[in-house]
C-alpha positions in Angstrom: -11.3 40.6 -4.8 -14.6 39.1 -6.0 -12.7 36.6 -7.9 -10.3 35.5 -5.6 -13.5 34.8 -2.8 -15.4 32.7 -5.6 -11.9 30.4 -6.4 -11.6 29.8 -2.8 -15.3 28.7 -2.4 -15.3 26.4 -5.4 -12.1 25.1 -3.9 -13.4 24.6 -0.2 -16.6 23.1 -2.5 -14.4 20.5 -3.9 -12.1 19.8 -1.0 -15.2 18.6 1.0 -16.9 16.9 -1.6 -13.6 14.8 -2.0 -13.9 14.0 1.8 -17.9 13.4 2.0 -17.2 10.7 -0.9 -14.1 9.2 1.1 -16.0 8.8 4.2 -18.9 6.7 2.3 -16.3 4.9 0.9 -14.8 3.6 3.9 -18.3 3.2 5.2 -19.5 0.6 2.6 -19.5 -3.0 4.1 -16.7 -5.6 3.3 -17.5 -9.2 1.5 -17.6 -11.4 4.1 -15.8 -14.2 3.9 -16.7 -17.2 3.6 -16.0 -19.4 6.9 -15.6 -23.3 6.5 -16.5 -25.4 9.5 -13.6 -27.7 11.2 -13.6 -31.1 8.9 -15.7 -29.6 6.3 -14.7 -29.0 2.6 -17.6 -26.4 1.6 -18.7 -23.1 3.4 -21.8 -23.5 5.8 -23.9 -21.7 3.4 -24.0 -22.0 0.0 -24.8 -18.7 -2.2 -27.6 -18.7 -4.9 -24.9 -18.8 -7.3 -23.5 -22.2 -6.7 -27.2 -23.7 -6.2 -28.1 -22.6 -9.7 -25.2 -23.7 -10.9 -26.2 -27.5 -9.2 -30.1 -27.3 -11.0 -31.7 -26.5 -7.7 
């Protein structure tokens, strides 16, 4: 009996530690993408990459 209640703990343990790290999954913000103004060929900001890349 002592057994069987242990096994379905660690089970129930690992069944919501599955879900806890699902939910902070989903919870982590998306890239945003990158939004180009009518008639222009570049993004309205430019990242730190690109600017390094450029010297500056």
């Amino acid at each position: 009996m002592r057994t069987l209640t242990v096994s379905l703990l660690g089970a129930a343990a690992v069944a919501a530690s599955l879900v806890l790290l699902r939910a902070q999954k989903d919870e982590q913000p998306r890239p945003q993408t990158r939004i180009v103004p009518p008639g222009e060929t570049l993004p309205a900001s430019i990242s730190l990459d690109r600017l390094r890349e450029r010297g500056f």
